[in-house]
C-alpha positions in Angstrom: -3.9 -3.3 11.8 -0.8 -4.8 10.1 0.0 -2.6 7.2 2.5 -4.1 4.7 3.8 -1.5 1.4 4.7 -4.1 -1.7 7.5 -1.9 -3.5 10.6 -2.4 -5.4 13.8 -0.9 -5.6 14.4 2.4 -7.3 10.8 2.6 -7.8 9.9 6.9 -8.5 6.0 5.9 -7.8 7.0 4.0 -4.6 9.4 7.0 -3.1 6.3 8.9 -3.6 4.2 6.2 -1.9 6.1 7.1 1.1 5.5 10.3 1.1 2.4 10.1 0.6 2.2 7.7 3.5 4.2 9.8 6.1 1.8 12.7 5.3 -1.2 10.9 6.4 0.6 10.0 9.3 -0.1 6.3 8.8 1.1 3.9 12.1 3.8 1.6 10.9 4.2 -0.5 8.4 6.1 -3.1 6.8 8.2 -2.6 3.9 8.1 -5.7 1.5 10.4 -5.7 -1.9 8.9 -7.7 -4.7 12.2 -7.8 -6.9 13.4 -11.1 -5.6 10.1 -12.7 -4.7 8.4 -14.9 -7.9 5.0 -14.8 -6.4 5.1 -11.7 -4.8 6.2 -10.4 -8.6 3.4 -12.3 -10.0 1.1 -10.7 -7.9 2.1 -7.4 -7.2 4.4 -7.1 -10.6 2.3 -4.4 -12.0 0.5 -3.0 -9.6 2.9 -1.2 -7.2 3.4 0.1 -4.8 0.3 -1.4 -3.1 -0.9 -0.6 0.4 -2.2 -3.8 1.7 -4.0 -4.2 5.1 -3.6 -7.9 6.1 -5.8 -8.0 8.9 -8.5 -6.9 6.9 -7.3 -8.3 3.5 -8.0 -4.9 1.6 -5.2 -3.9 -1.1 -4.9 0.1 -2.0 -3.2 0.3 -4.9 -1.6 3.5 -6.6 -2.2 6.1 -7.2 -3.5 7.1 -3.5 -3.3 10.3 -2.0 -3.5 11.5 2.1 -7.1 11.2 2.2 -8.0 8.3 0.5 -5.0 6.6 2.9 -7.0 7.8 5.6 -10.1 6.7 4.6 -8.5 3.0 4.2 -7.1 3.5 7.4 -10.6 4.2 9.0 -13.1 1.9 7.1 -13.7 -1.6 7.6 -13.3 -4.0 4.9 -17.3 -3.9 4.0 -17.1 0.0 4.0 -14.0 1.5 2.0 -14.3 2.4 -1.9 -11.6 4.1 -3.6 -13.7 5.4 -5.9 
C-alpha cells in the first residue's frame, strides 16, 4: 500500500493528522506539501490533510480518527465507507 498524507505547512488540523496517524500505527507514508504545488492546491486546497491510498486510489479526508484509519487501512477499495 503506498500511503501519501497531502498537508501544508503550519497546518493545526494536519499536526493532528499525524497524531492521529501514529496512534493507529499506520506503515509509512509519504509526506506531500501542497503550498507550492498549483494542482496539488487545486485539488487538495480545501480538503486537507487528506490520507490518500494510491494503490487503491481511495482519498480519507479529515476529520478521521484511529479507527476509521484502520478500517481504510484494511478494506479494499469496493468495501470502505467513512460513513
Amino acid at each position: 500500500m503506498d500511503l501519501i498524507l497531502y498537508q501544508r505547512d503550519e497546518c493545526h488540523l494536519c499536526d493532528l493528522a499525524l497524531e492521529v496517524l501514529a496512534a493507529a500505527r499506520v506503515p509509512e507514508f509519504e509526506s506531500v506539501f501542497i503550498d507550492d504545488a498549483a494542482a496539488l492546491e487545486q485539488r487538495y486546497g480545501l480538503r486537507v490533510p487528506v490520507l490518500c491510498d494510491e494503490a487503491g486510489r481511495r482519498e480519507l479526508d479529515w476529520p478521521f480518527d484511529v479507527e476509521l484509519v484502520r478500517r481504510f487501512l484494511v478494506m479494499d477499495s469496493e468495501g470502505f465507507d467513512p460513513g
